[in-house]
MARBAMI-192866 format. One record per residue (C-alpha): residue in three letters; x, y, z. Coordinates in steps of 0.05 Angstrom, whole numbers, plus 5000, padded with zeros to 4 digits. Layout:
BEGIN
ALAXYZ/...
***
This chain:
BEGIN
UNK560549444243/UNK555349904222/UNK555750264293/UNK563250294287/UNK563050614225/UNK558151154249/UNK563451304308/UNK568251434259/UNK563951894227/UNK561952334287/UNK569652254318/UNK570352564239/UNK565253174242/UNK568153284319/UNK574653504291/UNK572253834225/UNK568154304276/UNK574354414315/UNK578754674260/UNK573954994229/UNK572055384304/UNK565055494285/UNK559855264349/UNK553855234292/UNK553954734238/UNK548054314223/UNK550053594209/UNK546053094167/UNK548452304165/UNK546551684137/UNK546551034151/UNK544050364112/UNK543249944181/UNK536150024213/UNK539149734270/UNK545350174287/UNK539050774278/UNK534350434320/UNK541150464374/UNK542451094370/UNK534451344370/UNK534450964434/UNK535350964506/UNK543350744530/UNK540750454584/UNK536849984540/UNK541749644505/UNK549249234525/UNK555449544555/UNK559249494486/UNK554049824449/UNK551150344494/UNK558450644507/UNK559050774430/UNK551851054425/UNK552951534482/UNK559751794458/UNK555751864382/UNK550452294411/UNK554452714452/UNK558052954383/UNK551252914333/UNK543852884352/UNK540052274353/UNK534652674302/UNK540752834260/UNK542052074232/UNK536451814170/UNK536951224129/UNK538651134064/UNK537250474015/UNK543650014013/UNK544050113933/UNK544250853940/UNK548950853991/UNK556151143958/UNK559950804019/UNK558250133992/UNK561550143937/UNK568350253960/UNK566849554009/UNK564349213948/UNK569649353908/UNK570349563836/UNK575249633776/UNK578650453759/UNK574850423700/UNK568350253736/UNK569550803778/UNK571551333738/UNK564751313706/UNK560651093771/UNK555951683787/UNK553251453850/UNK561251463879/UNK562352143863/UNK555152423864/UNK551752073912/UNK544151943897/UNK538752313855/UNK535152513920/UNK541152833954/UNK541353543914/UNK533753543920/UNK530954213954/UNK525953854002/UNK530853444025/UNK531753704099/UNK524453724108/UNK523552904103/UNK520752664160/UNK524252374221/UNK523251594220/UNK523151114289/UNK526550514284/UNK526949914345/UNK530549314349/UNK532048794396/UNK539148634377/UNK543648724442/UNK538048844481/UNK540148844552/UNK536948204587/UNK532648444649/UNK531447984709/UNK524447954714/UNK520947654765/UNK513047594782/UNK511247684863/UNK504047484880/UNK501447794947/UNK495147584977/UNK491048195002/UNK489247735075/UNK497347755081/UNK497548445065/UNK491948595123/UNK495048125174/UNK501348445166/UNK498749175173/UNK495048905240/UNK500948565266/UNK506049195255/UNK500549695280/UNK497849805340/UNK492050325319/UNK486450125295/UNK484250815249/UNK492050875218/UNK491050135195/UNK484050315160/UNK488050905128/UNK494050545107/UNK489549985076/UNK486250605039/UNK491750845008/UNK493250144982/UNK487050054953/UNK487350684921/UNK493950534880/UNK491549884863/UNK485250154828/UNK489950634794/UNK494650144769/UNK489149664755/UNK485850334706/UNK492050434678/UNK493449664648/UNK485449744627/UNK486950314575/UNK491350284511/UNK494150864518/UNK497151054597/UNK497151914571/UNK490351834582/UNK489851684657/UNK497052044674/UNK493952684698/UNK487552404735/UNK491051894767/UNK496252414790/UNK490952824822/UNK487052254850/UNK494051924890/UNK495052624919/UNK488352724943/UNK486152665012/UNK481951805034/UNK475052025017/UNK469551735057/UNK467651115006/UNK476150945014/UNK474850855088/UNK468850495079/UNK471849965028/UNK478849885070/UNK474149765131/UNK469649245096/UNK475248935068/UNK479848855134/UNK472648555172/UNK471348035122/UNK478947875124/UNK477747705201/UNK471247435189/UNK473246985138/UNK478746695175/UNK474546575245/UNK467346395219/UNK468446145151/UNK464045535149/UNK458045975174/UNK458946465121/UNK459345885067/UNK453245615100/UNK448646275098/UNK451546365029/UNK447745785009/UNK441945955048/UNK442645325096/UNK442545315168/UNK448745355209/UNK450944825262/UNK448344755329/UNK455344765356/UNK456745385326/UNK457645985380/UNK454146425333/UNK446546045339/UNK444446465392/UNK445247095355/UNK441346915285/UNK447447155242/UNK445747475169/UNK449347615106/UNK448548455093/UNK449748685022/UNK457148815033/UNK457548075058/UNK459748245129/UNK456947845185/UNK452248195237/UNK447148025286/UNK439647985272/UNK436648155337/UNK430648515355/UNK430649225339/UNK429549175268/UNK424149745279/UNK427350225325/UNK430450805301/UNK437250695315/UNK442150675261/UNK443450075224/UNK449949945260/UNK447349975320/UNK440449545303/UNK445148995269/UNK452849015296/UNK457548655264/UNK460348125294/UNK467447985326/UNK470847475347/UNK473547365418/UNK480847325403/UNK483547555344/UNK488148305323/UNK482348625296/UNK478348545362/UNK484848755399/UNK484649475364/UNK478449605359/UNK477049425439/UNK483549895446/UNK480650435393/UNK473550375439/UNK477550525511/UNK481251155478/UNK474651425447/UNK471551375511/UNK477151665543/UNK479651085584/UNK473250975615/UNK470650315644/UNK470649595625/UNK462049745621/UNK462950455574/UNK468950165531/UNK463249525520/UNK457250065510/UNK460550375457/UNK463549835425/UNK455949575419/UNK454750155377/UNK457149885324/UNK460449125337/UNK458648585373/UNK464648225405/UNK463847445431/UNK464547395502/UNK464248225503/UNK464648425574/UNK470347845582/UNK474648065527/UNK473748795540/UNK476148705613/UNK482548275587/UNK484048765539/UNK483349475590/UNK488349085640/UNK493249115579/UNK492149905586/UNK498350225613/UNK495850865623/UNK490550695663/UNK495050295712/UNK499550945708/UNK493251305739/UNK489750825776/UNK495450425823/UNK492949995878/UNK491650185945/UNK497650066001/UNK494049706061/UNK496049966130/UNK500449436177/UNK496749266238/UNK500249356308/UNK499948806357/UNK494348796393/UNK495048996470/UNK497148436513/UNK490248466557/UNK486048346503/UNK490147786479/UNK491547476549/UNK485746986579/UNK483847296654/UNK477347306699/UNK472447856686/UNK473748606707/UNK481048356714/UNK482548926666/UNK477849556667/UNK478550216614/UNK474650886615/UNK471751286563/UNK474751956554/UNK470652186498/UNK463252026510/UNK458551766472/UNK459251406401/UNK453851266350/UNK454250656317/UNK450250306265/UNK447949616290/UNK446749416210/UNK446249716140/UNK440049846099/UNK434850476093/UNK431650726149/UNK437250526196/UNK439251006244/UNK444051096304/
***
């Protein structure tokens, strides 16, 4: 009713300013409902269809800063509603004066009030999605068949979600708005790489050699029928899986000294196998495994490696197989049983060196 009533009012001052033709006139109105306020002071979108039409058509004709409130029993309006006798209001100074307050001097520098409500609030849909980061990584190896864009993409994930996650962890959001804009807009620094790659490995890990991890997380020995005895696995500080071996002292780099360790079938191992071939541009089943070493250590390398480089198109593109030449028959005289010297041939072109067996030191 309230909200009606302060249509009427601004449907009112709409033609007032039209007869009067004057584009500048500075309206002030009041209202005793801290609801209908806290509707107009707010968004349309906000609140139902019935009420946000009549908002929207009041503050097209008078500013939302424009409307204050005034006390119910100094508003003049409610005394018409109430009702009262001619004699009451002939003498009823509020009716034809309005308040004290109104003829003030300071009375347009009162400060601007914010109201909210939650009458005829629309009702949003809201619905929670849980997303487990290993779906999140099998999905970006299953729809991606390079192994760096997948490191990048998980990046960039990461990245918002430590954003968003800063964001919830302050009071006040202003405070992170312009960082955070310059941070998403910033190029995958080194330590980005490095987390989307540890995370993606102990994704793989996890799902492949669980129980050995659990087991050196305890600091207990793994099982004998594990394929991974032979290779004295260890725990680093990131908790990634690699291969003790020998060469703790030498002074290759720590990748190389302790590889981490891959399973035989698996995405991950497809990409980085295929990452490995392209780096070493298309080169062997024993360079794509030499480089690979640097850094991982596949089970059942040389095996997998070759399984994977027959998958290569390219390299079937520019290495086709070799057409064998069709035979003749042979010549009926040498196929055809007869006495010696039956047939005879001469040599036309001398003599021809021949080696009787191969080997060093052989000559002809």
């Amino acid at each position: 009713m309230e909200l009606c009533g302060a249509l009427l009012l601004a449907r009112l001052l709409e033609k007032v300013q039209n007869t009067l033709s004057t584009k500048e006139l500075n309206f002030t109105c009041w209202s005793d409902s801290k609801v209908a306020l806290a509707w107009l002071q707010g968004d349309t979108n906000r609140w139902e269809k019935y009420v946000a039409n009549r908002v929207a058509q009041i503050n097209k004709i008078i500013p939302a800063n424009c409307w204050h409130h005034v006390k119910s029993e100094e508003n003049p309006a409610d005394c018409a509603t109430r009702g009262l006798t001619p004699a009451q209001l002939l003498h009823f100074k509020l009716w034809w004066n309005g308040p004290d307050w109104l003829s003030a001097s300071n009375i347009h520098q009162e400060k601007l009030m914010t109201y909210t409500t939650e009458t005829e609030l629309k009702k949003a849909n809201c619905c929670a999605i849980t997303y487990n980061s290993c779906q999140v990584i099998d999905t970006l190896l299953n729809r991606n068949s390079n192994y760096k864009r997948v490191i990048r993409v998980l990046g960039w994930i990461l990245r918002l979600s430590n954003i968003g996650k800063q964001r919830r962890s302050l009071n006040s959001k202003n405070k992170l708005d312009e960082r955070a804009n310059n941070e998403v807009f910033k190029c995958l620094s080194p330590e980005d790489i490095m987390r989307a790659t540890e995370l993606i490995i102990k994704n793989t890990q996890n799902g492949y050699y669980g129980n050995e991890i659990d087991c050196l997380k305890k600091n207990r020995s793994i099982s004998t029928k594990s394929s991974l005895l032979k290779l004295s696995p260890f725990l680093d500080n990131s908790g990634i899986l690699r291969v003790r071996g020998r060469l703790g002292y030498s002074t290759l780099s720590p990748d190389a000294k302790h590889p981490i360790i891959l399973p035989a079938t698996g995405r991950l191992t497809e990409l980085i196998i295929r990452d490995s071939h392209r780096d070493t541009l298309h080169g062997g089943a024993r360079l794509t495994l030499a480089h690979l070493r640097q850094k991982f250590w596949v089970i059942g390398g040389s095996r997998t490696v070759k399984r994977e480089l027959r998958q290569c198109l390219r390299c079937h593109r520019f290495k086709p197989n070799r057409n064998i030449q069709l035979m003749a028959d042979l010549p009926k005289e040498r196929v055809t049983p007869s006495r010696p010297f039956t047939n005879k041939g001469v040599d036309y072109t001398g003599q021809v060196d021949v080696k009787i067996n191969k080997g060093r030191g052989i000559k002809t």
